[in-house]
Backbone as numpy.savetxt, mean C-alpha at the origin, in Angstrom:
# Nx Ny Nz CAx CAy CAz Cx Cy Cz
22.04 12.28 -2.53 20.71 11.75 -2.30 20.05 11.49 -3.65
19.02 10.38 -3.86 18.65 10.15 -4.90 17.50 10.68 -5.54
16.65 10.50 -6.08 15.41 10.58 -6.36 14.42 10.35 -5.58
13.57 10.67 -5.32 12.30 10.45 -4.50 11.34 8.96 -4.77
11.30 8.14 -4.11 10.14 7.28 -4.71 8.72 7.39 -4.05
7.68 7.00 -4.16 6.50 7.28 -3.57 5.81 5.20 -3.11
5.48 5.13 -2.04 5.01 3.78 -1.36 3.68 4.16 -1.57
3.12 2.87 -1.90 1.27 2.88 -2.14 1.84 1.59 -1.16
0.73 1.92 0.06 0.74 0.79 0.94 -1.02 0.64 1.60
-1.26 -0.40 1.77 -3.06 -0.45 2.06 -2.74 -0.84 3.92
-1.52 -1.36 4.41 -1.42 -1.53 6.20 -0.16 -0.59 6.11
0.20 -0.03 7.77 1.34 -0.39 7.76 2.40 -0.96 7.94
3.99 0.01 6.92 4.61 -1.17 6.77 5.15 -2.04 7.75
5.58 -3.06 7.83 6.60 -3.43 8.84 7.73 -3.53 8.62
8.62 -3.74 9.96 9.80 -3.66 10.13 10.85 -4.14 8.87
10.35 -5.46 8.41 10.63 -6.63 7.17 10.79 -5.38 6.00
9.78 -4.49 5.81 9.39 -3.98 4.82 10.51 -3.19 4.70
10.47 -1.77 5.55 11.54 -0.51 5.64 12.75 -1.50 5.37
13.24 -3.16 5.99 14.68 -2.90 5.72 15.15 -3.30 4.37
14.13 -4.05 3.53 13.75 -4.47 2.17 13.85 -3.11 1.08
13.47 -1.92 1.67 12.95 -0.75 1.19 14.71 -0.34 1.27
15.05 -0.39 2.62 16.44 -0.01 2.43 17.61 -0.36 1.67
17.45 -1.86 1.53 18.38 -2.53 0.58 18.30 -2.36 -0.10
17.20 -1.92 -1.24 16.77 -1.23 -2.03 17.25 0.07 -2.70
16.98 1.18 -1.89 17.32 2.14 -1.30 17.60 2.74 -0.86
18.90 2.81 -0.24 20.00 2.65 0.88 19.43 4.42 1.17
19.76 5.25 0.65 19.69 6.66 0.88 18.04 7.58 0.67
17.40 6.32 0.22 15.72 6.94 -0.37 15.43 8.49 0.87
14.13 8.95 -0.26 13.42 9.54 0.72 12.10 9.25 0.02
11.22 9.43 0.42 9.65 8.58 0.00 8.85 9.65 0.32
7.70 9.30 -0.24 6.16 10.19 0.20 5.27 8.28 0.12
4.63 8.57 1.12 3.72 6.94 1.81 2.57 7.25 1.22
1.98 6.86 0.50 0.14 6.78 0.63 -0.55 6.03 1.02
-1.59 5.90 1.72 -1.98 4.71 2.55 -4.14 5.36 2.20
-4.28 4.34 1.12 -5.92 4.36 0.93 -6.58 4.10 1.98
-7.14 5.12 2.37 -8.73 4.77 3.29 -9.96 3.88 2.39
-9.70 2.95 2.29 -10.06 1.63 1.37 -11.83 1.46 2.17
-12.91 1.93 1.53 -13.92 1.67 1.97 -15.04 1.35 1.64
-14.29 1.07 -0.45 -15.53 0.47 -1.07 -14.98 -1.11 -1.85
-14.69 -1.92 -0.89 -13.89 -3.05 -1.31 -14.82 -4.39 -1.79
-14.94 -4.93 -2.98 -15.64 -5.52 -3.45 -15.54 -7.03 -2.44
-16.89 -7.27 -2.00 -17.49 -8.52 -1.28 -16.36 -9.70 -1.55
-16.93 -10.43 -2.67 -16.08 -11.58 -2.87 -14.96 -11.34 -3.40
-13.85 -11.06 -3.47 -12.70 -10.64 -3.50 -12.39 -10.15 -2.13
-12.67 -9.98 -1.58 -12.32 -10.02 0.23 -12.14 -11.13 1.21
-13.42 -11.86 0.50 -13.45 -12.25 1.81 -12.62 -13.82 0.63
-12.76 -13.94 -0.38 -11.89 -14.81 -1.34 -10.45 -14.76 -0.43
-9.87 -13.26 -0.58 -8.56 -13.02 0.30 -8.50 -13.43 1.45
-9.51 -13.35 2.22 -9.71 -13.36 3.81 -9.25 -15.10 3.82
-10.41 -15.67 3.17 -10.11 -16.77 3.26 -8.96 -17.50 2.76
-7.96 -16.97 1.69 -6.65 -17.49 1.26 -5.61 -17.63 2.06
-5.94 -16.44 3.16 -4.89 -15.91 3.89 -5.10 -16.84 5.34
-6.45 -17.72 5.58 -6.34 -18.24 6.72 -7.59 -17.66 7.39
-7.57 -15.76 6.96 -8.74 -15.50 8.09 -10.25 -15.71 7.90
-10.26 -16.37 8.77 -11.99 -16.93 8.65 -12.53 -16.05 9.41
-11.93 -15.22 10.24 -12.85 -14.50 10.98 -12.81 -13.28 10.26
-12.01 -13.01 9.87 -12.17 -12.03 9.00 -13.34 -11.95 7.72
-13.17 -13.20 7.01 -14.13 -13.69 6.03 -15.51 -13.69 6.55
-15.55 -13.88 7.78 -16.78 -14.09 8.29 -17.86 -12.44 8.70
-16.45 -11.96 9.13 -17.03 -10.21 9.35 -17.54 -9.82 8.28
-17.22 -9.52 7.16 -17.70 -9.05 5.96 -18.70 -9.50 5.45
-18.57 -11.17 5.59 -20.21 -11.34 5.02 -21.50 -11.18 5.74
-20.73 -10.92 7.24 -22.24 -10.72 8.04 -22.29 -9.10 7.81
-21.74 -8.32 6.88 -21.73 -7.12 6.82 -21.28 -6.27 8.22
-19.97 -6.41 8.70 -19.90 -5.75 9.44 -18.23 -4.89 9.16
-18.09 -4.63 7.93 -17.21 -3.91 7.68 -17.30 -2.20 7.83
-16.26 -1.61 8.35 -16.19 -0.28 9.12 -16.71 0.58 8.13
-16.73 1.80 8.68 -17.52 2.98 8.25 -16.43 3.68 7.76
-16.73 4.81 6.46 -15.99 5.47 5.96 -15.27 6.38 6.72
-15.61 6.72 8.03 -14.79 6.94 9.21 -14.21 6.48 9.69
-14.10 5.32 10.32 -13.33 3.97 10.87 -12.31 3.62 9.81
-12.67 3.46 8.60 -11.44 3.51 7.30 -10.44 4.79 7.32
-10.92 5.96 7.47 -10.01 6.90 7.62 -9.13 7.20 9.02
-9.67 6.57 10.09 -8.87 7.00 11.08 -7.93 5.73 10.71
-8.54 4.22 10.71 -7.68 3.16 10.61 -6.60 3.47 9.56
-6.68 4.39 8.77 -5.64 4.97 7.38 -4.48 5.55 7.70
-5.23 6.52 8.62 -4.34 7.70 9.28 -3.37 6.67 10.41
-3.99 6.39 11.22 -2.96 5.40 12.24 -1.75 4.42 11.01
-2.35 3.57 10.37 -1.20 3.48 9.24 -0.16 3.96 8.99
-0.76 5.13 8.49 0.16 6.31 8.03 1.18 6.66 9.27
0.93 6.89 9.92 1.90 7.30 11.01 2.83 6.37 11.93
2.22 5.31 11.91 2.74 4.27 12.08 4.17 4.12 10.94
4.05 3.70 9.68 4.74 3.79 8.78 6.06 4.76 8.76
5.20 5.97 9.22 6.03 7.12 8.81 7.22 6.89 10.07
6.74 6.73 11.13 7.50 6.80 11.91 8.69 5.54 12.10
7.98 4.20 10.96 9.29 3.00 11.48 10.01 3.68 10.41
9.97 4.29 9.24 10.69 4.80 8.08 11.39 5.81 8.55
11.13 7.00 9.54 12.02 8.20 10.24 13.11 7.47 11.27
12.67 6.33 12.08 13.45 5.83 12.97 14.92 5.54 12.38
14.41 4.41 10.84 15.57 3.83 10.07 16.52 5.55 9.61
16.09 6.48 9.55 17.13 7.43 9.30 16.38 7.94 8.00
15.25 7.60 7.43 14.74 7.84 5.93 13.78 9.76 6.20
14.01 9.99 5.18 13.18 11.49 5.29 11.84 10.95 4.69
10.33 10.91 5.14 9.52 10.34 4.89 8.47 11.29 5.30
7.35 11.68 3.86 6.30 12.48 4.02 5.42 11.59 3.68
3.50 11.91 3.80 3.08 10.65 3.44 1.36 11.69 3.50
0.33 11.03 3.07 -0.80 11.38 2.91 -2.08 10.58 2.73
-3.08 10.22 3.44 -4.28 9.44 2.93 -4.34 9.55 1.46
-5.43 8.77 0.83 -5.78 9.20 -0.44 -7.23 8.11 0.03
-7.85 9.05 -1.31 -9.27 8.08 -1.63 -9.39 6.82 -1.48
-10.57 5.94 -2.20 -10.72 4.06 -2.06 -9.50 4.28 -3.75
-9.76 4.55 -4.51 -8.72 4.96 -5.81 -6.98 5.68 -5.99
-6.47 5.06 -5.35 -5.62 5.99 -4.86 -4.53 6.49 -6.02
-5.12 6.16 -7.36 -4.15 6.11 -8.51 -4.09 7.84 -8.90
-4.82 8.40 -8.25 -5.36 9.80 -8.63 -4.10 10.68 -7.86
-3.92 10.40 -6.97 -3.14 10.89 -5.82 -1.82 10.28 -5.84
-1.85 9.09 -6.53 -0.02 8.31 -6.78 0.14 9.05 -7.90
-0.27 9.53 -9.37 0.11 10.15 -9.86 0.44 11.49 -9.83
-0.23 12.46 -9.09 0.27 13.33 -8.62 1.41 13.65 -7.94
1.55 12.47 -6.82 2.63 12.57 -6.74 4.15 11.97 -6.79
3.73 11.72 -7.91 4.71 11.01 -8.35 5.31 12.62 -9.34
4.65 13.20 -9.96 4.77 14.37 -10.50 5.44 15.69 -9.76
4.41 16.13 -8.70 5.16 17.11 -7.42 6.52 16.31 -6.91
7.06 15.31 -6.36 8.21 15.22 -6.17 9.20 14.33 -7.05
8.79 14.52 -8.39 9.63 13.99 -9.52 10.48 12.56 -8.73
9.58 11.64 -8.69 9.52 10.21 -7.90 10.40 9.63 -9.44
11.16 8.34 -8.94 11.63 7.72 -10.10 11.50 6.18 -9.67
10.37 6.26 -8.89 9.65 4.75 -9.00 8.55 4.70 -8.08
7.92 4.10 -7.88 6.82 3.68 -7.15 7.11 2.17 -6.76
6.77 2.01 -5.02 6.89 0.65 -4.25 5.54 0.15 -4.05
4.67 -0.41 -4.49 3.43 -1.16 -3.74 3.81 -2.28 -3.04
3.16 -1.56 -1.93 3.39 -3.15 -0.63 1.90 -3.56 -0.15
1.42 -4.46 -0.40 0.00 -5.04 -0.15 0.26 -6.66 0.23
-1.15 -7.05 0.73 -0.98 -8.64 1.07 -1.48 -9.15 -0.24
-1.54 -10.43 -0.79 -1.67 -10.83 -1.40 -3.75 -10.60 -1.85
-3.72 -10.94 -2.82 -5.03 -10.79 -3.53 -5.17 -11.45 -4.75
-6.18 -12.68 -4.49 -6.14 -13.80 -5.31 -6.93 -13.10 -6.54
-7.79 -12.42 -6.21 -8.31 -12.00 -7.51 -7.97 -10.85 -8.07
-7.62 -9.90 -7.68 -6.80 -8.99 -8.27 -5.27 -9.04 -8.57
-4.84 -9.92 -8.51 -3.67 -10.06 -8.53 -3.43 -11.05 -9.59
-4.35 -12.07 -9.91 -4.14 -12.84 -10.83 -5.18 -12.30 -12.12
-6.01 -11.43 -12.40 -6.38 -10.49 -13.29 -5.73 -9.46 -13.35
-4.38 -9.19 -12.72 -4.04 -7.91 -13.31 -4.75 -6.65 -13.05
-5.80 -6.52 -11.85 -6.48 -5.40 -11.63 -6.13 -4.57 -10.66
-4.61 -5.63 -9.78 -4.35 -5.14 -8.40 -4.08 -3.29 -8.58
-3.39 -2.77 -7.43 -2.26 -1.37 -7.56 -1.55 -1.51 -8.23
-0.66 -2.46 -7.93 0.93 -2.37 -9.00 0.39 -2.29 -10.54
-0.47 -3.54 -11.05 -0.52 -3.21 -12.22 -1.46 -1.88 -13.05
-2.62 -1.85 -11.88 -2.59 -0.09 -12.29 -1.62 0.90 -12.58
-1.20 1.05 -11.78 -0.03 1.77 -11.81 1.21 1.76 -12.86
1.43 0.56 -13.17 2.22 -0.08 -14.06 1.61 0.64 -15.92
0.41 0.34 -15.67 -0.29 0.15 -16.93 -0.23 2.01 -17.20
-0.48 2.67 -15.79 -1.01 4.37 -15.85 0.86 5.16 -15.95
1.36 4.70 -15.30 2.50 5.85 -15.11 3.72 5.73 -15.86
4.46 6.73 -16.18 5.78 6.33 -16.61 6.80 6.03 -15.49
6.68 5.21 -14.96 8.14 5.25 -13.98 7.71 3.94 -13.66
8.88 3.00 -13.21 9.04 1.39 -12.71 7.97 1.43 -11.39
7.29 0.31 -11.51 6.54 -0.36 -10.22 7.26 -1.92 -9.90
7.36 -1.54 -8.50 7.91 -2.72 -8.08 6.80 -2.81 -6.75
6.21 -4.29 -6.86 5.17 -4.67 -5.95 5.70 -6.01 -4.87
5.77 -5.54 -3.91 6.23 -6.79 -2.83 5.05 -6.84 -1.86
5.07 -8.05 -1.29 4.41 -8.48 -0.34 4.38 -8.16 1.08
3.10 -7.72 1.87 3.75 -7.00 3.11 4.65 -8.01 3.92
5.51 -7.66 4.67 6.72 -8.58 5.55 7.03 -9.39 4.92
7.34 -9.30 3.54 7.69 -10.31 2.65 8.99 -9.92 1.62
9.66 -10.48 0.99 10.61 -9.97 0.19 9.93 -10.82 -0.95
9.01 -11.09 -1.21 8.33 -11.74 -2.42 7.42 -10.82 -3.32
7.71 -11.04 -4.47 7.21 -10.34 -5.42 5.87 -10.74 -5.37
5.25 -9.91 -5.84 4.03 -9.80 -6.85 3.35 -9.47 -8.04
């Protein structure tokens, strides 16, 4: 068995993802983090919302009707378990934990407690963080010693 890696994921993953993760990783075992994301900057959302197609989405946020720091944590937790469980199905040993809107606090940690020898970010695309360099991956990139590799959710495309 190999080294441990640790997933920073903001949905969960899908099916696309775990078998991407597997080819990858044929034998992995992982720890998931999944941010209860609840202080997400306005235009850069709904910028995304709208890149991605969703207008209704774009439209929720600006009429201010984005969820409550409760509604972020349960929507986190369902994630999480969700995840955990398409990753146990494939045969993977998979632990996993909320973290803060910051979740770099909690990827480094554990990346430390289970001596991880990479980190996976899987997110949808993000026109403005992603083309400034402010996204996860390159946090992460910039903060930790160990490889970040950032793919796209249900995607085998980099980021």
């Amino acid at each position: 068995m190999t080294a441990p890696i640790v997933i920073l994921t903001e949905d969960a993953l899908a099916d696309a993802d775990v078998a991407h993760l597997l080819s990858l990783h044929p034998d992995m075992t992982c720890t998931v983090l999944v941010p209860a994301d609840t202080d997400q900057p306005l235009l850069a959302t709904v910028l995304d919302d709208l890149g991605l197609g969703d207008v209704a989405g774009a439209l929720r946020r600006v009429r201010g009707l984005e969820p409550t720091p409760t509604q972020a944590r349960t929507t986190a937790h369902e994630r999480l378990e969700t995840s955990l469980a398409r990753l146990r199905e494939a045969g993977v040993a998979a632990t996993g934990q909320i973290t803060d809107d910051d979740p770099m606090p909690t990827l480094a940690a554990s990346i430390t407690d289970t001596d991880a020898r990479e980190v996976v970010v899987i997110t949808y695309p993000h026109l403005i963080e992603d083309t400034l360099r402010t996204d996860w991956a390159s946090k992460a990139r910039a903060r930790l010693q160990v490889p970040v590799l950032h793919l796209y959710s249900g995607t085998s495309v980099l980021g």
